[in-house]
C-alpha positions in Angstrom: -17.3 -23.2 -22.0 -15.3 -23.2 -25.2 -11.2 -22.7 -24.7 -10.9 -19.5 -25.5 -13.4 -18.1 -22.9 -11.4 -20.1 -20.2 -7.9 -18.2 -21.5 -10.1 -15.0 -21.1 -11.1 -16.3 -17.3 -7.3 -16.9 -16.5 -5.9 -13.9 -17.9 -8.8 -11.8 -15.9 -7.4 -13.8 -12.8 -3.6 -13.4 -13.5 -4.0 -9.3 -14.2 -6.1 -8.7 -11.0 -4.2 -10.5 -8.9 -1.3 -8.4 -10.7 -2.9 -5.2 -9.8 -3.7 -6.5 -6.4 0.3 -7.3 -6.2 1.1 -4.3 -7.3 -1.3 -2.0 -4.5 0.2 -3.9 -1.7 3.5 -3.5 -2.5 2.6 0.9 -2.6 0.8 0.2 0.8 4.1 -1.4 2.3 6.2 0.9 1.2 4.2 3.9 2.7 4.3 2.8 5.8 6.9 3.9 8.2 7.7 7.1 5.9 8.0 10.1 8.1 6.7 13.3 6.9 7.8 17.3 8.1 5.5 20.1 7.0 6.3 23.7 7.7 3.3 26.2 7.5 1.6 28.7 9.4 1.6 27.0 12.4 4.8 26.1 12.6 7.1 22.6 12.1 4.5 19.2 12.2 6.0 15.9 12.1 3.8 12.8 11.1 5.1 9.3 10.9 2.7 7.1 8.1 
């Protein structure tokens, strides 16, 4: 494997791991949000 496919490889790995990063942190930050709807049925409150 030849240097420039291994800098490919690695910056693959850094960006996904990036991403990944990135999706947990909007998971953790849904959680514990509390949400009030108001329709036809009246008030509902739902804690994410």
């Amino acid at each position: 494997m030849n240097r420039n496919a291994v800098f490919a490889v690695i910056a693959v790995l850094v960006v996904a791991v990036g991403v990944l990063g990135y999706l947990y942190y909007q998971q953790r930050q849904r959680e514990g949000r509390v949400e009030i709807n108001l329709g036809k049925n009246g008030i509902s409150i739902q804690k994410n």
